[in-house]
Backbone bond lengths (Angstrom), bond angles and torsions (degrees), N, CA, C in turn:
res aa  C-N    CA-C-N  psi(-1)  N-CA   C-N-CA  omega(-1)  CA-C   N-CA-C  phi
1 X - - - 1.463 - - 1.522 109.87 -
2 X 1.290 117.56 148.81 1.775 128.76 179.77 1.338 102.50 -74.23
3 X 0.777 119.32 130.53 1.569 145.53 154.81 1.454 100.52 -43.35
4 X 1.288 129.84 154.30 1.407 159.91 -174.13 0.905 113.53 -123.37
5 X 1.791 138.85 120.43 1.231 146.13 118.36 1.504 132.72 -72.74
6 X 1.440 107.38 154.11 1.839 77.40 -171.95 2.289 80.47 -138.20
7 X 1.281 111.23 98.52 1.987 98.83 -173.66 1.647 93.17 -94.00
8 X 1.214 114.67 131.22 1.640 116.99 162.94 1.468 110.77 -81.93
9 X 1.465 125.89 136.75 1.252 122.22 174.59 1.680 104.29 63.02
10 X 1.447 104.73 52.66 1.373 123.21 -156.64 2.188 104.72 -105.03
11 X 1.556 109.77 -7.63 1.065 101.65 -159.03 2.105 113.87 -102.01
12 X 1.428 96.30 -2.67 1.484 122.46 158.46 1.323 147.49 -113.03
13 X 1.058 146.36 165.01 1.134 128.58 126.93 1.748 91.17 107.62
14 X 2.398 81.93 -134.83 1.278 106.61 172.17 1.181 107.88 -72.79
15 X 1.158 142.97 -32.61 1.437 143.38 -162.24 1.214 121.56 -105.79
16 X 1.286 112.82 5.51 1.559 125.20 155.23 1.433 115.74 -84.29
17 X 1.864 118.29 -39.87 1.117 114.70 -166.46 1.763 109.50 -61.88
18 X 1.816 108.00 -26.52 0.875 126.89 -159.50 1.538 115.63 -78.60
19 X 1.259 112.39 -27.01 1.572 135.90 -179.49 1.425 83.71 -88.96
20 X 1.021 135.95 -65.74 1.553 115.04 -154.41 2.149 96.63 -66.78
21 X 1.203 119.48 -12.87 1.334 87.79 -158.34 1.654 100.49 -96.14
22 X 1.686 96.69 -7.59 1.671 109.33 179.90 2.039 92.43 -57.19
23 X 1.378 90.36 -64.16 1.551 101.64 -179.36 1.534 110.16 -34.82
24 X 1.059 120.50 -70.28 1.921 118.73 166.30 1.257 109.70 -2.42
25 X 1.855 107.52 -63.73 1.486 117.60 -152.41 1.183 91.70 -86.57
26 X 1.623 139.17 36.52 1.649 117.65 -175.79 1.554 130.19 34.71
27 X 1.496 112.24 51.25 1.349 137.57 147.98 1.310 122.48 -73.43
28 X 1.149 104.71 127.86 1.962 99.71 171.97 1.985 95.27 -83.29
29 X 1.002 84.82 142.22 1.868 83.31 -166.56 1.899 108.16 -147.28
30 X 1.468 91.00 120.64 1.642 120.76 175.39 1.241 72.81 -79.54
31 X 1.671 82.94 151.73 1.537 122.95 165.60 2.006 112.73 -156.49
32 X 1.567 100.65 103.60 1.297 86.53 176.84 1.861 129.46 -105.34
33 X 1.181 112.94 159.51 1.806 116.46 -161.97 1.891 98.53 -132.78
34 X 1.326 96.00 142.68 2.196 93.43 -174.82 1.274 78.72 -103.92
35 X 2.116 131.69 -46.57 1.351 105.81 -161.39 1.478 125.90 -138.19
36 X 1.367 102.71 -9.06 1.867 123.22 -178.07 1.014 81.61 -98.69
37 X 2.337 102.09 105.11 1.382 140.31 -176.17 1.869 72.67 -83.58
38 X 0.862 115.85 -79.14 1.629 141.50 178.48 1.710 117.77 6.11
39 X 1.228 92.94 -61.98 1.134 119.32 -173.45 1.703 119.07 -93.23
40 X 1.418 107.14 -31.31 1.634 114.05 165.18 1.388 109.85 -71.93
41 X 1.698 134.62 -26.81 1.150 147.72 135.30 1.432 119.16 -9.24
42 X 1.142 129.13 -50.54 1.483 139.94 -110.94 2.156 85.24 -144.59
43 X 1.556 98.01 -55.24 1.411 110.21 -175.07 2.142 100.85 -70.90
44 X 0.931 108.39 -25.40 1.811 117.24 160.89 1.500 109.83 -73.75
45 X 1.070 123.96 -50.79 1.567 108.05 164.97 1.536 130.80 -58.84
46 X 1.260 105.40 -18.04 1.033 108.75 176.67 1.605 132.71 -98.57
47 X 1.722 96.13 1.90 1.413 122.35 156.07 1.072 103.51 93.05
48 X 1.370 130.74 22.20 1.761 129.53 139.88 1.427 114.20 -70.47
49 X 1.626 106.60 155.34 1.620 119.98 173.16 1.520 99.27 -95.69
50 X 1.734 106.80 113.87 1.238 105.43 161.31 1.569 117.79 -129.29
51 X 1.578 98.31 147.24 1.042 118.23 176.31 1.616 133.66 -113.16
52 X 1.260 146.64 140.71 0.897 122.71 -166.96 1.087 107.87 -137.87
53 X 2.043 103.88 134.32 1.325 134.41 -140.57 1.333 114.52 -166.61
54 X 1.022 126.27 124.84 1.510 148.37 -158.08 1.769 96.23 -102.98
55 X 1.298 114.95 114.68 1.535 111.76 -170.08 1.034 125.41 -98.53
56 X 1.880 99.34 -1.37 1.435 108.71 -177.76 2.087 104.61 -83.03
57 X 1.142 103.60 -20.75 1.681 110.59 171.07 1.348 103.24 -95.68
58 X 1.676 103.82 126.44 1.728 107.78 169.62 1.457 106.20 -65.45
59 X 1.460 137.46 -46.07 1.358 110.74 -160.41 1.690 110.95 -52.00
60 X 1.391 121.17 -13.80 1.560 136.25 -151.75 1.574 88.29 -83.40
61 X 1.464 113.97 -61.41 1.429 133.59 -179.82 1.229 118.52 -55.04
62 X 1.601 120.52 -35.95 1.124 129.44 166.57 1.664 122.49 -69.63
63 X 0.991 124.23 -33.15 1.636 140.03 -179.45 1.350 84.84 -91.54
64 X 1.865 157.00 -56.84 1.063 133.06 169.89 1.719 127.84 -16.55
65 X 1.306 89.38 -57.08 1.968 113.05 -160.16 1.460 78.16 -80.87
66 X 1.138 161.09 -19.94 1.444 125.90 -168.59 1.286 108.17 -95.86
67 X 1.322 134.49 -10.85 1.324 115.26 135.34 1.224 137.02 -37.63
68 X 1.084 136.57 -11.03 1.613 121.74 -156.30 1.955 83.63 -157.01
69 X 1.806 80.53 111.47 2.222 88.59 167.10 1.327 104.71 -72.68
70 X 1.419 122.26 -53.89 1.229 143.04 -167.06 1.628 118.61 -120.10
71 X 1.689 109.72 111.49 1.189 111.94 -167.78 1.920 98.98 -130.13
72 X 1.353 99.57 115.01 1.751 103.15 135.96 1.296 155.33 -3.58
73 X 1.424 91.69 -86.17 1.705 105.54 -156.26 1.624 90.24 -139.72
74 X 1.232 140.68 148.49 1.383 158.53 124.02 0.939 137.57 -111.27
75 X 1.806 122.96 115.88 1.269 130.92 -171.40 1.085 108.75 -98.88
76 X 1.085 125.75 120.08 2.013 126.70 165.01 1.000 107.34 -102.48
77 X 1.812 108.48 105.21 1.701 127.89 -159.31 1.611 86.26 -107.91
78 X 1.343 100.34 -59.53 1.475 126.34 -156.30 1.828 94.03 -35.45
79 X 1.677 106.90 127.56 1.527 119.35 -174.76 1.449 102.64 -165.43
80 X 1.378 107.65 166.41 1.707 114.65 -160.46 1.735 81.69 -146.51
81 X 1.272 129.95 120.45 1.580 112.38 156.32 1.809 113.81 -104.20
82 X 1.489 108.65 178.79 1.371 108.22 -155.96 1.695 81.29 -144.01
83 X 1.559 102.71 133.68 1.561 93.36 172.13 1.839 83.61 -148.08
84 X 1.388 83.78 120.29 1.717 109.17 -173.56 1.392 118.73 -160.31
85 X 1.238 134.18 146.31 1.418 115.05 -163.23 1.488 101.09 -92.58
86 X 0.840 128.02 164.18 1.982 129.50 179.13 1.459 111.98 -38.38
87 X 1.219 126.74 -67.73 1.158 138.40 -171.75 1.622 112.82 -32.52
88 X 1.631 94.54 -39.87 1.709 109.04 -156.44 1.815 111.97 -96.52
89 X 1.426 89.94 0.54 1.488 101.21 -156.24 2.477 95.63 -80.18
90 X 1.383 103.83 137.16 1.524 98.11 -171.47 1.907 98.29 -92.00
91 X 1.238 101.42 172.67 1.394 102.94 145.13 1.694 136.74 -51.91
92 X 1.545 108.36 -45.49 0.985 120.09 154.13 1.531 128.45 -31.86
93 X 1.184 97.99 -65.05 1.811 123.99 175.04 1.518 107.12 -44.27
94 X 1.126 115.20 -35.12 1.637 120.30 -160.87 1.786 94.39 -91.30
95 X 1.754 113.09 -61.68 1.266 129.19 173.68 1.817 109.63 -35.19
96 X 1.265 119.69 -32.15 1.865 114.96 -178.86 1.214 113.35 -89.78
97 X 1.800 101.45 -56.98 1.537 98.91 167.33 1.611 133.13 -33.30
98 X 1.763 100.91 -62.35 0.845 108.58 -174.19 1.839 122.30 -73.15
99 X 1.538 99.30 -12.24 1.328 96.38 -179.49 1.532 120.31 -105.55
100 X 1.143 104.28 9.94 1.608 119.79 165.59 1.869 110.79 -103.80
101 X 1.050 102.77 -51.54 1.691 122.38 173.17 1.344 120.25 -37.59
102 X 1.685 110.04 -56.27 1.167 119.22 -170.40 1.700 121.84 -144.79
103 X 1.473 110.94 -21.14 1.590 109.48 144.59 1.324 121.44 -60.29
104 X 1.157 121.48 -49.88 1.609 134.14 -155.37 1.612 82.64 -76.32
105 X 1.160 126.71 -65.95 1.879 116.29 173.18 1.422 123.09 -48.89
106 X 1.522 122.67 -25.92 1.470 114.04 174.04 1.462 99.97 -92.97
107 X 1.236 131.36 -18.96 1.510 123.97 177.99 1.821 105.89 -70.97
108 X 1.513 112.51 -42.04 1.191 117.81 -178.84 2.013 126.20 -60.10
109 X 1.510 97.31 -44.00 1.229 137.37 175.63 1.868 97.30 -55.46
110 X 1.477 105.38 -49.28 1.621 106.57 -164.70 1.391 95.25 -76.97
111 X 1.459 142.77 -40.86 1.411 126.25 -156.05 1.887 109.62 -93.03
112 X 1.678 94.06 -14.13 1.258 108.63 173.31 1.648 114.83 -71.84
113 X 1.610 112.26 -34.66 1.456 119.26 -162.07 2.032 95.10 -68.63
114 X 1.622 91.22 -38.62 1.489 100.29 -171.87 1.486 111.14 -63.88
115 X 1.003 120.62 -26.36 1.720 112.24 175.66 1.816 101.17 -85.94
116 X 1.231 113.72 -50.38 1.500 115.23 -168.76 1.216 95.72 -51.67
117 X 1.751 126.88 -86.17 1.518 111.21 -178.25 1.188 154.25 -2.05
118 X 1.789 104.95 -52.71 1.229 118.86 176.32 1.966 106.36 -73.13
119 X 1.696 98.53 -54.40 1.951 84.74 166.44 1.313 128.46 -71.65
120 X 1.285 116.67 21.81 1.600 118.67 169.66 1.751 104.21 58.18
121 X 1.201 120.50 23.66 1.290 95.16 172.63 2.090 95.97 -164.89
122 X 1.172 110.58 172.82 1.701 114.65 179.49 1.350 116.11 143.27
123 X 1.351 103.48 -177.17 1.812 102.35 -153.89 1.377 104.65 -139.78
124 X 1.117 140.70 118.21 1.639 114.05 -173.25 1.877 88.93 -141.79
125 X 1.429 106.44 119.65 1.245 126.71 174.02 1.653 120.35 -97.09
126 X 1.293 125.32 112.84 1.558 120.89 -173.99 1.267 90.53 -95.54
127 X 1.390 128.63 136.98 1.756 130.15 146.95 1.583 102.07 -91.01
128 X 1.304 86.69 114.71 1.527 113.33 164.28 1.991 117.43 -81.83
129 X 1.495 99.41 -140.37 1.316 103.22 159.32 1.395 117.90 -178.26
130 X 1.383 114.88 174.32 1.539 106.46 -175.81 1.747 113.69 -61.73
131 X 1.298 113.60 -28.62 1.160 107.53 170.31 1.397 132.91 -91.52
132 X 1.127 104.46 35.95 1.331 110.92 -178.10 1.613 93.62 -115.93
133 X 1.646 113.31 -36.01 1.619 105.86 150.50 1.235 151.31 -44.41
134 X 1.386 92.07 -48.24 1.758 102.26 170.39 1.447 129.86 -150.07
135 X 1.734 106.18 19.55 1.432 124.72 152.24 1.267 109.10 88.93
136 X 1.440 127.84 113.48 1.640 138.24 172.71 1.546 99.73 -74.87
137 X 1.364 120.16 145.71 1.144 145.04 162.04 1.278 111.74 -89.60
138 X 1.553 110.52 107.03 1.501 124.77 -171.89 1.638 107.47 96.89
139 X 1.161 112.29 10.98 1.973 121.51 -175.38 1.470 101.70 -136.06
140 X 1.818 105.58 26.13 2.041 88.14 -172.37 1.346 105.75 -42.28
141 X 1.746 111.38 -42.98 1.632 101.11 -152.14 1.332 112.49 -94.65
142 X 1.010 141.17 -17.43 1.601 148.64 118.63 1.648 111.29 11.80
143 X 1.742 96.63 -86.46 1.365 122.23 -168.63 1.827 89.47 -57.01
144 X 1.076 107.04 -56.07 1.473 113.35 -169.95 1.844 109.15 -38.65
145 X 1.039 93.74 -61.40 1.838 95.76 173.98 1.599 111.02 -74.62
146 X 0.941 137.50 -26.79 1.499 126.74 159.04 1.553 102.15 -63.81
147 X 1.143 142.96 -49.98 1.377 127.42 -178.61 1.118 105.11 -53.22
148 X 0.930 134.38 -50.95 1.534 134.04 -166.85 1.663 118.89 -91.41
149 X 1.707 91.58 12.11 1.708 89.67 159.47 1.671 107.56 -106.44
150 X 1.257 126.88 -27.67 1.693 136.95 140.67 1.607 99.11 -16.55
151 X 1.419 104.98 -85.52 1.570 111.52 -178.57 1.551 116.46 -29.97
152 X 1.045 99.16 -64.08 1.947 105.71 170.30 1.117 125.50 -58.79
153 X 1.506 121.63 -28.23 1.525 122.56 147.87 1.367 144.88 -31.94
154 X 1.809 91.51 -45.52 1.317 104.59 178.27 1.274 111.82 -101.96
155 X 1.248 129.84 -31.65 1.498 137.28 145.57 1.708 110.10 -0.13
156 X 1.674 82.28 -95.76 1.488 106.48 178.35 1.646 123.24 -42.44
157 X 1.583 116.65 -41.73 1.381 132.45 -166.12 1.519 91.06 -63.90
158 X 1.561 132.32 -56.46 1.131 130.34 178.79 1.620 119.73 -59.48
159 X 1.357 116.89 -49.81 1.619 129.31 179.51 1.451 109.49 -60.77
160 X 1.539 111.97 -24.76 1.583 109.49 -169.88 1.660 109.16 -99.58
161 X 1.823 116.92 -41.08 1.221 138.01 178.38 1.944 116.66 -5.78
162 X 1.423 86.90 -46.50 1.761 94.39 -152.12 1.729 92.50 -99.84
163 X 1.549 111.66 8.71 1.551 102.79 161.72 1.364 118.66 -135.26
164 X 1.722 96.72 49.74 1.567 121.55 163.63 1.895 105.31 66.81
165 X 1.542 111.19 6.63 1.712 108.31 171.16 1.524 99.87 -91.08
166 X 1.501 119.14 138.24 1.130 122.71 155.48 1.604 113.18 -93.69
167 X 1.581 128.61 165.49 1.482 125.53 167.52 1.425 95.77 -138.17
168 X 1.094 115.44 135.92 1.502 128.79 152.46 1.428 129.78 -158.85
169 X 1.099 121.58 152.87 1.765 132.09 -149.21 1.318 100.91 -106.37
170 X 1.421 117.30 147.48 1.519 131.79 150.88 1.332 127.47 -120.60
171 X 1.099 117.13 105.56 1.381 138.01 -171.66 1.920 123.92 -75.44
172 X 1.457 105.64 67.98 1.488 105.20 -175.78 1.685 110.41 -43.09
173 X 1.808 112.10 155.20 0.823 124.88 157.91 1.523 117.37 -83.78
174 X 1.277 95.28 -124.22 1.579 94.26 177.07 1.735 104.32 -110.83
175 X 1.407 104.86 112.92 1.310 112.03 -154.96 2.106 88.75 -104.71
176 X 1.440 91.81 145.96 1.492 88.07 165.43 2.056 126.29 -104.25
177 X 1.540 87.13 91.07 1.182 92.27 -176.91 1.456 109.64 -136.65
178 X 1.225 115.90 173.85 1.937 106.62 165.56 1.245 139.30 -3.67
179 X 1.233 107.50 -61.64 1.340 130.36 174.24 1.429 119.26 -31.65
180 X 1.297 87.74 -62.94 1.619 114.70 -164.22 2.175 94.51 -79.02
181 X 0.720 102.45 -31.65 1.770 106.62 -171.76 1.432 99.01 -39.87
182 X 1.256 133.97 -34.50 1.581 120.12 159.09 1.400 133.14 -30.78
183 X 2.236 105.69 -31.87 1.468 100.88 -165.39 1.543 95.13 -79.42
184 X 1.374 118.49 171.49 1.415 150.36 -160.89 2.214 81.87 -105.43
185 X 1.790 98.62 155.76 1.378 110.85 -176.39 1.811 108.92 -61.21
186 X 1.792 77.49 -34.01 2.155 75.27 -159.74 2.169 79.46 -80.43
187 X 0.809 129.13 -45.69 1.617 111.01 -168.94 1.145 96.86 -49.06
188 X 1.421 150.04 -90.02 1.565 151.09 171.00 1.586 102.76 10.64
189 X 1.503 112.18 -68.34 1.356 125.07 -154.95 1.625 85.82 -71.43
190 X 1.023 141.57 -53.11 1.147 124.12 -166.75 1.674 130.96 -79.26
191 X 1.613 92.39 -18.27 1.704 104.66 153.67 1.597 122.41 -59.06
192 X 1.399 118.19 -42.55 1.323 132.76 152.84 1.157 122.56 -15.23
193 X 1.652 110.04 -57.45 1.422 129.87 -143.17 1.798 80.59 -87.21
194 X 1.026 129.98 -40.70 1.012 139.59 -143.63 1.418 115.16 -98.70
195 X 1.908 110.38 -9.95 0.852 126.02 153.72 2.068 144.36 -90.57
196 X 0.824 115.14 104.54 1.499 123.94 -167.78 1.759 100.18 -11.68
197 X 0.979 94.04 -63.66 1.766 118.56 -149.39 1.865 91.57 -80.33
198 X 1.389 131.57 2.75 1.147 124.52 -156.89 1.519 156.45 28.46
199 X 0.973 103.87 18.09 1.721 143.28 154.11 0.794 161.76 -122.51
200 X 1.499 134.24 150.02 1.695 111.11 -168.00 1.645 106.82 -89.20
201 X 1.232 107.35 167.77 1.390 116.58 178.60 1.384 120.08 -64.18
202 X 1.372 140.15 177.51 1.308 149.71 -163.14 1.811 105.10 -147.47
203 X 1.495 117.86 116.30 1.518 103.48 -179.57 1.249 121.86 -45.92
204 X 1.864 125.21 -27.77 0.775 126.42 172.94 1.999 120.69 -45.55
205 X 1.254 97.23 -43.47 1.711 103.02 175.76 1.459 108.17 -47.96
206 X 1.246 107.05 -62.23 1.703 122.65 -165.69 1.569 88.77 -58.64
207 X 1.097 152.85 -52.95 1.587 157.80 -151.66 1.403 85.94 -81.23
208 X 1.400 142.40 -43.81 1.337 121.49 -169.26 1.853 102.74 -83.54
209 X 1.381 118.93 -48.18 1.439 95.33 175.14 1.754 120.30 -77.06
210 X 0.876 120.28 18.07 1.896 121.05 147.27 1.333 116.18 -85.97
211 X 1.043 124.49 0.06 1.221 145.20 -141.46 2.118 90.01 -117.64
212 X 1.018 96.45 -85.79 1.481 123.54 -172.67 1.430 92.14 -61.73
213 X 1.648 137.82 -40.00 1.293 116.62 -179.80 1.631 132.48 -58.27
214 X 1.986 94.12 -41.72 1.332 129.63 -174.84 1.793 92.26 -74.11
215 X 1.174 129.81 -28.30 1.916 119.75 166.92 1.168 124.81 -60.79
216 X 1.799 107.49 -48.99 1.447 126.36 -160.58 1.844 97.45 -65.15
217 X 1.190 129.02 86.81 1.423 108.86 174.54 1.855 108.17 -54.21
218 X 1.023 136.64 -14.24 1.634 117.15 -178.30 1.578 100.65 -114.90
219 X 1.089 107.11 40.52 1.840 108.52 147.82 1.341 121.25 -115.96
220 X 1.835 121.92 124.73 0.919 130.53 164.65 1.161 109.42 -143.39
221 X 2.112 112.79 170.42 1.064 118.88 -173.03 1.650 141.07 65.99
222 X 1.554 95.77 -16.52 1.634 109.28 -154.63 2.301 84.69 -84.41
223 X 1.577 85.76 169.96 1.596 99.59 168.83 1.462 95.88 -127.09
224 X 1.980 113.56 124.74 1.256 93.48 -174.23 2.173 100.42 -121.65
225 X 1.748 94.96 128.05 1.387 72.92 -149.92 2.232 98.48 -74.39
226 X 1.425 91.67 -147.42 2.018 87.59 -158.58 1.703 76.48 -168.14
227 X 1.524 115.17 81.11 1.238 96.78 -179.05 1.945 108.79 -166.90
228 X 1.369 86.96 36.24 1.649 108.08 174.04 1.745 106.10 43.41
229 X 1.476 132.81 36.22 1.370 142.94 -143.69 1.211 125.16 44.57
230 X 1.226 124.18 -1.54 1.929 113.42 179.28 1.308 114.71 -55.02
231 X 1.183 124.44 47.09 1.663 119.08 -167.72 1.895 83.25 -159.46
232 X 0.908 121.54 -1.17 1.906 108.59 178.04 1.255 92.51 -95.39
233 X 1.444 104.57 148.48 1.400 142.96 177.06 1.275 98.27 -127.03
């Protein structure tokens, strides 16, 4: 039988590189999208199952998982960032972030634990981020829900351990993808500067260590960051 992947927010980016590389390894591989019709388009040609599902609503999460009796691997890609200074930040603002960020990952995480458990074995990868390590200025609430998907990492890695699921996180740096298409040339260049290795990342990187975590059967719990050193002190 094929192996199972299941990437949220699977049809760009980081979470495309990651679906396509499940696909490499001959995975049958979900991929879910809430709003890039475009791009879930594009992620079907390329011979992923996508579905589209908003993870911050359980009924969404719930109609997700009934695709898949028997699942593998789960990536919780799916993320929204917020770059606003404190003052400006709404209730609202906190309510998406946080309910795509880190509900939509414990909702995902819970229907996943329920299939893994029963087969004694599974893989569940959170992408975090560098600022959820050591906090963006102008991203409190951002960074804020990536910290606290770390937290659930290790949470879970312990709560799940003794029924053969491992969990562990990968924490992008400054990756060049969508996301980031907001920064300006000279900001880029000066993130650079600021980086050891002198470049920004490639989703492809982040797709190979989800990759290598979900192999290693004796890794758990860990946060592994993906961020050319911009994270040493």
């Amino acid at each position: 039988m094929k192996k199972t992947a299941l990437i949220t927010g699977g049809v760009r980016g980081i979470g495309l590189a990651v679906a396509k590389a499940f696909l490499e390894k001959g995975y049958r591989v979900l991929v879910s999208y809430s709003k890039d019709k475009e791009n879930a388009e594009l992620a079907k040609q390329a011979g992923l199952e996508v579905v589209r599902a908003d993870v911050a609503k359980e009924e969404d999460v719930l109609a997700l998982f009934s695709r898949v009796e028997h699942l593998d691997v789960l990536v919780n890609n799916a993320g929204v960032s917020l770059f606003k200074q404190i003052q400006d930040v709404s209730a609202e603002d906190c309510e998406r972030v946080f309910g795509v960020n880190i509900y939509g990952a414990i909702l995902c995480a819970r229907e996943a634990a329920k299939r893994m458990i029963t087969q004694k074995s599974g893989a569940i990868v959170n992408i975090s981020s560098v600022w959820g390590e050591v906090g963006g200025s102008c991203e409190s609430v951002y960074s804020a829900s990536k910290a606290a998907l770390i937290g659930l990492t290790k949470a879970l890695a312990k709560e799940l351990g003794y029924s053969g699921v491992r969990v562990n996180c990968v924490s992008p740096g400054v990756i060049d993808t969508q996301m980031n298409a907001r920064l300006l040339a000279e900001e880029k260049a000066a993130l650079q500067e600021e980086i050891p290795l002198g470049a920004l990342g490639k989703a492809e990187d982040v797709a190979s260590a989800v990759l290598a975590l979900v192999e290693n059967g004796y890794i758990t719990g860990v946060d592994l960051p993906v961020n050319g050193g911009f994270s040493i002190v």
